[in-house]
N, C-alpha and C positions, 0 to 999 in steps of 0.2 A: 504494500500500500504506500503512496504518495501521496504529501498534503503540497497543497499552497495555502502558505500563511498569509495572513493581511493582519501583522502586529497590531497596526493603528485602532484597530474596532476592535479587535481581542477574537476572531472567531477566522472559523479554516472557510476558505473560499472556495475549494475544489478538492475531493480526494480522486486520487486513482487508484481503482480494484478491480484485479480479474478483467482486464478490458474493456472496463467503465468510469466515465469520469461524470461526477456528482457535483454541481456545480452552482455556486448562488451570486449573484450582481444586484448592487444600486450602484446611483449616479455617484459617483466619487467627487462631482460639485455641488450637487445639490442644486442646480439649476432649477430657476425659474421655470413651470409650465410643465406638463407632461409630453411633448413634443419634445422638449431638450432633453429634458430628465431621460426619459425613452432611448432617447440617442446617444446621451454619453454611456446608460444602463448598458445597451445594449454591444455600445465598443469596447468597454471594460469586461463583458461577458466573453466576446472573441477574446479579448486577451488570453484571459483563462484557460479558454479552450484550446488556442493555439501552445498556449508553455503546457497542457493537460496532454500534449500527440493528438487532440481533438481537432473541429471545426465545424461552420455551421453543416456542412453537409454529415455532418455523424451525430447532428441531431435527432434523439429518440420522442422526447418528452418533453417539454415544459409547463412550468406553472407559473401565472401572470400575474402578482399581487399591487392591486391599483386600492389607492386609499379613495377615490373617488371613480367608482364603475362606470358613472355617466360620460369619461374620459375616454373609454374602449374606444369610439371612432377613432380619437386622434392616436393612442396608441398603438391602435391595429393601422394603419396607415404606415409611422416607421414602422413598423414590425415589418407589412410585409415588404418593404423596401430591403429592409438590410434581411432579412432571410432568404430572399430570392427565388428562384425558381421550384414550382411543386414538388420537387424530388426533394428538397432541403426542408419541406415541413415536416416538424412534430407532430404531434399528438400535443395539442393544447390546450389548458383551460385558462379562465380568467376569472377573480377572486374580489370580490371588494373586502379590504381589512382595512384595521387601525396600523399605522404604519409611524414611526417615530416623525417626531417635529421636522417639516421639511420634506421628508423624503413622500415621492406619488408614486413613486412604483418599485417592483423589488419581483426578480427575475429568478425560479428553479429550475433549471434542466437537467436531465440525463444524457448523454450522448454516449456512442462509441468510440472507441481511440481508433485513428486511424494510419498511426504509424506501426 
């Protein structure tokens, strides 16, 4: 098993097991809007996935957590931009939760490793 740590928040961003990488993102600015938030969410999540041997295309699964559901249009718009073509979709849901001060979305997937 491999972790990637993010000292700063105190918690593991991604493990690798058995040819899985278990993976969670928010915006590391905290930007204004769910359209931004979304978008840096979702380039911090490639991070991940790319140092995990992963990427969007060894996407299995995701889970969408938006502090305001009414928001799904604008975040399914980035979404489908940066996930791309239908071969690259998960399995997704989307969640309305309480989310800390700031943050409007917060990102789970599973993917496969594809190195």
């Amino acid at each position: 098993m491999k972790q990637i740590l993010e000292p700063k928040n105190g918690r593991c961003s991604a493990v690798i097991s058995e040819g899985l990488v278990y993976a969670v993102a928010t915006d590391p600015e905290c930007a204004d809007g769910i359209a931004d938030q979304t978008r840096n969410t979702l380039q911090d999540l490639e991070r991940l996935l790319v140092e995990a041997g992963s990427g969007k295309s060894g996407l299995l699964q995701a889970t969408v957590y938006l502090s305001d559901v009414s928001e799904k249009p604008a975040m399914d718009k980035v979404w489908r931009d940066w996930v791309g073509p239908v071969e690259n979709w998960p399995q997704r849901a989307c969640v309305g939760v309480d989310l800390d001060d700031g943050y409007l979305i917060e990102v789970v997937v599973v993917a496969k490793t594809l190195s």
